[in-house]
LUMLUM-664608 format. One line per field, with one value per residue: residue in one letter; chain; x, y, z of N, C-alpha, C in turn. Coordinates in nm, 2 decimals, decimal comma. Atoms other than C-alpha are relative to their C-alpha. Last residue first. Layout:
# LUMLUM-664608
residuo: c(A ...) $
cadena: c(A ...) $
nX: c(X ...) $
nY: c(Y ...) $
nZ: c(Z ...) $
caX: c(X ...) $
caY: c(Y ...) $
caZ: c(Z ...) $
cX: c(X ...) $
cY: c(Y ...) $
cZ: c(Z ...) $
//
This chain:
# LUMLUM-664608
residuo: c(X X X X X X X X X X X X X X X X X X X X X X X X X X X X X X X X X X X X X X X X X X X X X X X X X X X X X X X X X X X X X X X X X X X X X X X X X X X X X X X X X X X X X X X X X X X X X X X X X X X X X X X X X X X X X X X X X X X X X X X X X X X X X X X X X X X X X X X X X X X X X X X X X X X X X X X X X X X X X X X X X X X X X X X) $
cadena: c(A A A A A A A A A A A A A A A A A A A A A A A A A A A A A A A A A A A A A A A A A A A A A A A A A A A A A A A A A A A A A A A A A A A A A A A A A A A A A A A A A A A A A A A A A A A A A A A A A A A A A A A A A A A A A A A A A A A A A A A A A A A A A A A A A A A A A A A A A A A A A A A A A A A A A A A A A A A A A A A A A A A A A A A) $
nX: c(-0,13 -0,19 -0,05 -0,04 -0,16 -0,08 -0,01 -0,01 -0,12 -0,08 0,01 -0,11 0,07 -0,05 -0,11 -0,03 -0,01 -0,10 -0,08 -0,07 -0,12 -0,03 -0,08 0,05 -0,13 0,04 -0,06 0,11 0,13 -0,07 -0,06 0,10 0,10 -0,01 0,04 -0,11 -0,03 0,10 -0,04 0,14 0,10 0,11 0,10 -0,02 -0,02 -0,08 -0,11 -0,07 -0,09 0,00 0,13 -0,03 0,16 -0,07 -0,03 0,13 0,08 -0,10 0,03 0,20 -0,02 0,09 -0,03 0,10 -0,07 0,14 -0,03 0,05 -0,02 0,00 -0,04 0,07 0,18 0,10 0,05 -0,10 0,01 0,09 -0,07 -0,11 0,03 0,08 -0,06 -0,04 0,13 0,08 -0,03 -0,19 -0,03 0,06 -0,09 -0,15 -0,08 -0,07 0,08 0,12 -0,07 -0,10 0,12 0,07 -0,03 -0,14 0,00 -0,04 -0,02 -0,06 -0,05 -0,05 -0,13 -0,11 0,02 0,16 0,08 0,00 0,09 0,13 -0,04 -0,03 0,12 0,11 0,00 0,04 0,15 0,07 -0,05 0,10 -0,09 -0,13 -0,10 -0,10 -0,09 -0,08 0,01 -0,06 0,00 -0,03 0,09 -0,06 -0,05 0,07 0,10 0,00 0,12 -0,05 -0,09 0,12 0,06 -0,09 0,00 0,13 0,01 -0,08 0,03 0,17 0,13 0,10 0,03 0,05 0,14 0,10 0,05 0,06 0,13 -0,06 0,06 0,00 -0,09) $
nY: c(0,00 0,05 -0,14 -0,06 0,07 0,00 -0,17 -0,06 0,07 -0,10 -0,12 0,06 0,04 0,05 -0,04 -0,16 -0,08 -0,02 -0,13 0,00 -0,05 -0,09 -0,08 -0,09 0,01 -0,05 0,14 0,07 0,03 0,03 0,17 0,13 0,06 0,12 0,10 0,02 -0,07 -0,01 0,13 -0,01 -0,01 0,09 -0,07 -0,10 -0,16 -0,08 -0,18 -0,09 -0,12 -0,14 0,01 0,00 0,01 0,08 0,14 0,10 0,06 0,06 0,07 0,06 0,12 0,06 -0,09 -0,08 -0,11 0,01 -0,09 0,05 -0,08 -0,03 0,10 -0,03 0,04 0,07 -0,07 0,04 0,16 0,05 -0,07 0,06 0,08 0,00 0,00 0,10 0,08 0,06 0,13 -0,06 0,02 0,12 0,01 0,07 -0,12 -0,08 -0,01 -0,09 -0,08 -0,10 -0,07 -0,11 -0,11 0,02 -0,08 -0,05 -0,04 -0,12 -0,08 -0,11 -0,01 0,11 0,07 0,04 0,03 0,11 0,07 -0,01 0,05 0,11 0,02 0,02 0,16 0,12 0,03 0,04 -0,10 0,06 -0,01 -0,04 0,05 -0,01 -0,12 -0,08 -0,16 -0,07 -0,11 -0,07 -0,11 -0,02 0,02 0,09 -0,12 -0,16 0,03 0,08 0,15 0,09 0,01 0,02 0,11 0,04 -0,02 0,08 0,11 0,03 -0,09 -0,01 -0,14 -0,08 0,06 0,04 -0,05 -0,04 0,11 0,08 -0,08 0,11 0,00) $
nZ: c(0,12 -0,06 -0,02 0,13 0,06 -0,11 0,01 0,11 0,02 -0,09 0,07 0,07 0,18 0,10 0,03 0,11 -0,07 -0,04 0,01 -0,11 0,01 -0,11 0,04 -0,10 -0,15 -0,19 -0,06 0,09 -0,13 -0,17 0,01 0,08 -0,10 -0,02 0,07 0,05 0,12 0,09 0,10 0,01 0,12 0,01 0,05 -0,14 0,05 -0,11 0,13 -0,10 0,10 -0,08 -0,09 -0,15 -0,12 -0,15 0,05 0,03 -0,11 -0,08 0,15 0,01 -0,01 -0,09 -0,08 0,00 0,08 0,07 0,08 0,15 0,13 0,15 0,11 0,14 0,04 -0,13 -0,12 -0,10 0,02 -0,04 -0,13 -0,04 -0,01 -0,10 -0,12 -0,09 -0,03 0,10 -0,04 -0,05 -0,13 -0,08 -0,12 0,02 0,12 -0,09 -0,11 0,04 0,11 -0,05 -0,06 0,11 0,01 0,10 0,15 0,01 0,11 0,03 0,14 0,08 0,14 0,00 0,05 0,01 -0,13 0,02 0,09 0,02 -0,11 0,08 0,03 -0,15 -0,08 0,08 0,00 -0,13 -0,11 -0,16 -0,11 0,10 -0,06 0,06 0,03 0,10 0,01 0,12 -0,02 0,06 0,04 -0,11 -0,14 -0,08 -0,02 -0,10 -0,12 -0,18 0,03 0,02 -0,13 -0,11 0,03 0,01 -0,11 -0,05 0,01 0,00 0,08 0,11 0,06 -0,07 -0,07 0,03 0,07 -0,15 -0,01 -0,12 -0,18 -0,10 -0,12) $
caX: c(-0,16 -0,29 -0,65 -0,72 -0,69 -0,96 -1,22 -1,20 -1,25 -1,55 -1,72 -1,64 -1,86 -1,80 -1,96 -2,25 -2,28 -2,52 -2,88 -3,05 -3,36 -3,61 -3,81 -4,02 -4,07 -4,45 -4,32 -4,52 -4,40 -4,00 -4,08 -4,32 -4,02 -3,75 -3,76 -3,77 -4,10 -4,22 -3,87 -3,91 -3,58 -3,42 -3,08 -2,76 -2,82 -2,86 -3,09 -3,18 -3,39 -3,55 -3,69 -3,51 -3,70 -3,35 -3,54 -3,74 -3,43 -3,16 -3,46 -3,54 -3,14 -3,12 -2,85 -2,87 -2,53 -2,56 -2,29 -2,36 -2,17 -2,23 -2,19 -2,13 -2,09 -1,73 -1,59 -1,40 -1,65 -1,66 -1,31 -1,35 -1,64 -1,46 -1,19 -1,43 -1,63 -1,30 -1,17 -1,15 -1,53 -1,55 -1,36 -1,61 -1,97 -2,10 -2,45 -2,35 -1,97 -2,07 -2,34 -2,07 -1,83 -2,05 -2,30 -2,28 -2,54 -2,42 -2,62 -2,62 -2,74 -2,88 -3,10 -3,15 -2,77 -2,62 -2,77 -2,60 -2,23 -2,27 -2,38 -2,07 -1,85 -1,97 -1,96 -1,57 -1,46 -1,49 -1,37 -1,60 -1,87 -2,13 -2,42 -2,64 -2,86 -3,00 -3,08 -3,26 -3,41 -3,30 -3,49 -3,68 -3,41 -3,14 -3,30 -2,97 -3,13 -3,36 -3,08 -2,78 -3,00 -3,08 -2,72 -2,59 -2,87 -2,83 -2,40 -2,20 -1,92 -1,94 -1,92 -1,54 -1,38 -1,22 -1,08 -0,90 -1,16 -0,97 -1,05) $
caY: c(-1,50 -1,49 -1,27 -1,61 -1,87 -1,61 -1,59 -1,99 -2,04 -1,84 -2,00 -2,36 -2,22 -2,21 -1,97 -2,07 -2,49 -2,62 -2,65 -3,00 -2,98 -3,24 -3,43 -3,72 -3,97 -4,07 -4,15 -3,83 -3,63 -3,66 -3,57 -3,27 -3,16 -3,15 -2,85 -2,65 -2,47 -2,67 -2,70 -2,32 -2,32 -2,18 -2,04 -2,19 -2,49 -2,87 -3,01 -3,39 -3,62 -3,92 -4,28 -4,24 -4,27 -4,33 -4,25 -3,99 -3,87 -3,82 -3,63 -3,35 -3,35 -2,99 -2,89 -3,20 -3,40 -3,68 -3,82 -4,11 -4,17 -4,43 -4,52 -4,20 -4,31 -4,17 -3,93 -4,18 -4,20 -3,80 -3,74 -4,01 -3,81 -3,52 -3,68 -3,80 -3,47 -3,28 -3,06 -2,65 -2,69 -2,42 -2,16 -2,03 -2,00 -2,19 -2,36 -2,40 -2,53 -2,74 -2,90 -2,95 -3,11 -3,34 -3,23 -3,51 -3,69 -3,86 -4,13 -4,27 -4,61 -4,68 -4,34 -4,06 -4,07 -4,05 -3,72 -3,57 -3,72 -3,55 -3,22 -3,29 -3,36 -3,06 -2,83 -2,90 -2,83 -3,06 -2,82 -2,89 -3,04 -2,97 -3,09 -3,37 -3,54 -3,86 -4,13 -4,47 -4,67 -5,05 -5,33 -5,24 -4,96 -5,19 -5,52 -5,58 -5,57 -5,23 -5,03 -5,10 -5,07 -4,74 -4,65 -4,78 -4,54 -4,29 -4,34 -4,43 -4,40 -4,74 -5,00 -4,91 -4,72 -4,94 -5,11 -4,80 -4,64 -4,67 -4,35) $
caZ: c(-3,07 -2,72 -2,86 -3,10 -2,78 -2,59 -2,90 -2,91 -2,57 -2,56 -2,88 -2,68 -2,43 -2,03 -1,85 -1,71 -1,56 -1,77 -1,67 -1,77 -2,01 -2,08 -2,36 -2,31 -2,54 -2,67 -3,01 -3,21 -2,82 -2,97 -3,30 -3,22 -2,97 -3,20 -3,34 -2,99 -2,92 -2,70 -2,49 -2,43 -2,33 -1,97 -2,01 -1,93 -2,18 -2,20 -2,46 -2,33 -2,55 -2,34 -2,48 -2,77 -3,11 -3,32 -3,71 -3,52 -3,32 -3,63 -3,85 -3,55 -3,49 -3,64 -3,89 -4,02 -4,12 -3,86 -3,66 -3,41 -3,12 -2,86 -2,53 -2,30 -1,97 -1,87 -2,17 -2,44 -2,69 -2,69 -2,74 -3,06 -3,18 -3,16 -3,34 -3,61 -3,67 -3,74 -3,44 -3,49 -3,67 -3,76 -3,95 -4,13 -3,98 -3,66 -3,81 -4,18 -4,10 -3,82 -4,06 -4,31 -4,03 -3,92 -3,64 -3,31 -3,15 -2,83 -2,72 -2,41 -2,30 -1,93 -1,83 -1,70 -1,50 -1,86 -1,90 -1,59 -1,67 -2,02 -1,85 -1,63 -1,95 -2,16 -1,89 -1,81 -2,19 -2,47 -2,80 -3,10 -2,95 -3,19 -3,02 -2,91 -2,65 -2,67 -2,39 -2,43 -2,13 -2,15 -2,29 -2,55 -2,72 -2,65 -2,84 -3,03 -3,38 -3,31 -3,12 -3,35 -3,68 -3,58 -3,48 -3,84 -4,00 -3,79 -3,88 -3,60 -3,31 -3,12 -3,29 -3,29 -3,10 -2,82 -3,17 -3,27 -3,58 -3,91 -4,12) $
cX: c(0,00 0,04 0,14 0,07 0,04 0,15 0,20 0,08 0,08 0,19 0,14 0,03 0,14 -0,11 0,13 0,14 0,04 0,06 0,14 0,06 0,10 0,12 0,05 0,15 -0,03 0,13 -0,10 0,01 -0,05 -0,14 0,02 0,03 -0,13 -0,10 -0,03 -0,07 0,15 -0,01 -0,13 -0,01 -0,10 -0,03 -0,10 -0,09 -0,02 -0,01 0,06 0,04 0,03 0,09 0,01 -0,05 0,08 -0,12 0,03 0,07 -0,08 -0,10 0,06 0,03 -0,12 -0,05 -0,05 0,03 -0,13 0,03 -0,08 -0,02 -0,02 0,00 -0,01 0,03 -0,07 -0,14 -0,08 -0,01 0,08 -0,04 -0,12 0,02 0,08 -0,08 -0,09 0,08 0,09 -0,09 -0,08 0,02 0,18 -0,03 -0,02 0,09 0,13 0,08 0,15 -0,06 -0,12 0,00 0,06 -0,11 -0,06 0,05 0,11 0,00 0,12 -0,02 -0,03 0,01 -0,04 0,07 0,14 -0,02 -0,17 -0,09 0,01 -0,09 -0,17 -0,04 0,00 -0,14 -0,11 -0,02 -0,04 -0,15 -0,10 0,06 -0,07 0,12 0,13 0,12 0,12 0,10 0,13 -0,02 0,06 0,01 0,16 -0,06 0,07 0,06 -0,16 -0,11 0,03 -0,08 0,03 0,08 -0,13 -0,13 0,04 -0,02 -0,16 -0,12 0,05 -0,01 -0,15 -0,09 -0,05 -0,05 -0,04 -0,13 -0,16 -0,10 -0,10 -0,13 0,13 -0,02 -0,02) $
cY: c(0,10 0,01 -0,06 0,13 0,13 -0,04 -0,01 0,14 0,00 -0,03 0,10 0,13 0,05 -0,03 -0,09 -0,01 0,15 0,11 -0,06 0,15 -0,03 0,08 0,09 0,06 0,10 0,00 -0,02 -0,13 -0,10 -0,05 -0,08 -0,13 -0,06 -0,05 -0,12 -0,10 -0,04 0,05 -0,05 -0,13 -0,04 0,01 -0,09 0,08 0,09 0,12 0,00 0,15 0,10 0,05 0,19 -0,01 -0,05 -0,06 -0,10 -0,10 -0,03 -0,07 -0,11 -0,18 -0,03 -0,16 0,01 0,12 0,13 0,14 -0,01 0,17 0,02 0,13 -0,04 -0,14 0,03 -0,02 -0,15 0,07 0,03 -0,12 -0,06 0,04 -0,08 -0,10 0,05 0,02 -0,11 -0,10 -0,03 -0,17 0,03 -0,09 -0,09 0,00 -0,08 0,09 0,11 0,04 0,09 0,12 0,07 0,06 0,12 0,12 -0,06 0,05 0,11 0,03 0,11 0,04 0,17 0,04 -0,12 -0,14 -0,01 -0,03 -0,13 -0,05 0,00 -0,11 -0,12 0,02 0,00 -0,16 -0,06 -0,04 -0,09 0,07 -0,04 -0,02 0,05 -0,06 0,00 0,15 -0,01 0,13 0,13 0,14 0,09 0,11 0,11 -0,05 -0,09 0,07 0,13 0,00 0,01 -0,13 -0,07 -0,04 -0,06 -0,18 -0,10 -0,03 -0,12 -0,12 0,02 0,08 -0,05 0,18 0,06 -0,04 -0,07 0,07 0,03 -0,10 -0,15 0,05 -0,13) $
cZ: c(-0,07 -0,13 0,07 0,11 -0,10 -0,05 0,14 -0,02 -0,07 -0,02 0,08 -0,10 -0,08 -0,17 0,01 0,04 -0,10 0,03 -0,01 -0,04 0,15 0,02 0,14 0,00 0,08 0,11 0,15 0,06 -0,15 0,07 0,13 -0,05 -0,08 0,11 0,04 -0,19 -0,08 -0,14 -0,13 -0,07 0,01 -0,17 -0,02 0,01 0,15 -0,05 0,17 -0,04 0,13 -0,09 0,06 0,11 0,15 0,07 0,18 -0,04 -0,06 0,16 0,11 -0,08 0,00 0,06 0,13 0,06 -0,02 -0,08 -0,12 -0,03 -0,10 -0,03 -0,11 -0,10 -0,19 -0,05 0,06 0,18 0,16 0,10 0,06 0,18 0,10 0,03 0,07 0,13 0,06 0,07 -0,12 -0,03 0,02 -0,10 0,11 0,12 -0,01 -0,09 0,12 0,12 0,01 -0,06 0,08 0,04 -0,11 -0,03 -0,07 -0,14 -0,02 -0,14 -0,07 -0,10 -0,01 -0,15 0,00 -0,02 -0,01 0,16 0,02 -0,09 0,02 0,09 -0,04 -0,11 0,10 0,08 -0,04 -0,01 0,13 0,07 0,12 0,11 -0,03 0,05 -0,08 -0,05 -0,13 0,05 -0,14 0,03 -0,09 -0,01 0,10 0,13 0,09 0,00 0,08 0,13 0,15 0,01 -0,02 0,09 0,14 -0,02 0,03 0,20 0,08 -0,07 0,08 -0,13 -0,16 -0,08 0,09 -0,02 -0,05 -0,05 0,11 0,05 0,05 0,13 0,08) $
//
């Protein structure tokens, strides 16, 4: 698919992304931010946690599941949006400056190759960020891992359920 030129060089492979932040000096000069998710339908909580991550730091980036890790992580029927348009909706929220689409079910692999300075989970519910996968990749660098609350009650699952009982 042809990315729109506003696109471009922006939404990535890991590898691509990796190349991006060693060759252009980003990851030494500014502070690296990575959170991730499916994304399937952007809703309110998405953008403001979005908004909140970018305020740790100076680059943003947005891991996003492809559609085959979608598939294995939300059952049939997901994703609603194909990897690149979410991508695309992504790109286009306020602060977020890159995009990089990864096919793990877990973004452990997607953050050691990156090595971000900060990893972000969001969630309406405290995690035990010790116990997440991605925390022994994250402290092998020396980043530093943290959660932001989003706001309850929104999820792209709810949304979902809600569109199917109108039709």
């Amino acid at each position: 698919m042809d990315l729109p030129d506003w696109a471009q060089n922006h939404i990535l492979t890991v590898d691509q992304a990796a190349r991006y932040l060693t060759e252009e000096g980003q990851q030494r000069l500014w502070t690296v931010v990575w959170t991730n998710g499916v994304f399937d339908i952007i809703h309110r909580a998405h953008v403001e946690f979005l908004r909140d991550a970018k305020r740790l730091g100076d680059i943003l980036v947005v891991g996003v599941n492809n559609d085959e890790s979608t598939r294995r992580i939300k059952g049939p029927g997901r994703p609603i949006n194909c990897a690149m348009d979410r991508a695309m909706v992504l790109l286009a929220i306020k602060g977020v400056d890159l995009v990089v689409l990864f096919n793990e079910d877990e973004p452990a692999e997607p953050i050691r190759r990156l090595r971000p300075d900060i990893v972000v989970k969001g969630s309406s519910s405290h995690y035990d960020l010790p116990n997440t996968p991605e925390w022994p990749v994250v402290q092998s660098y020396g980043g530093r891992m943290l959660e932001i609350q989003v706001i309850d009650g929104y999820s792209t699952t709810a949304i979902i359920d809600r569109a199917r009982m109108l039709l």
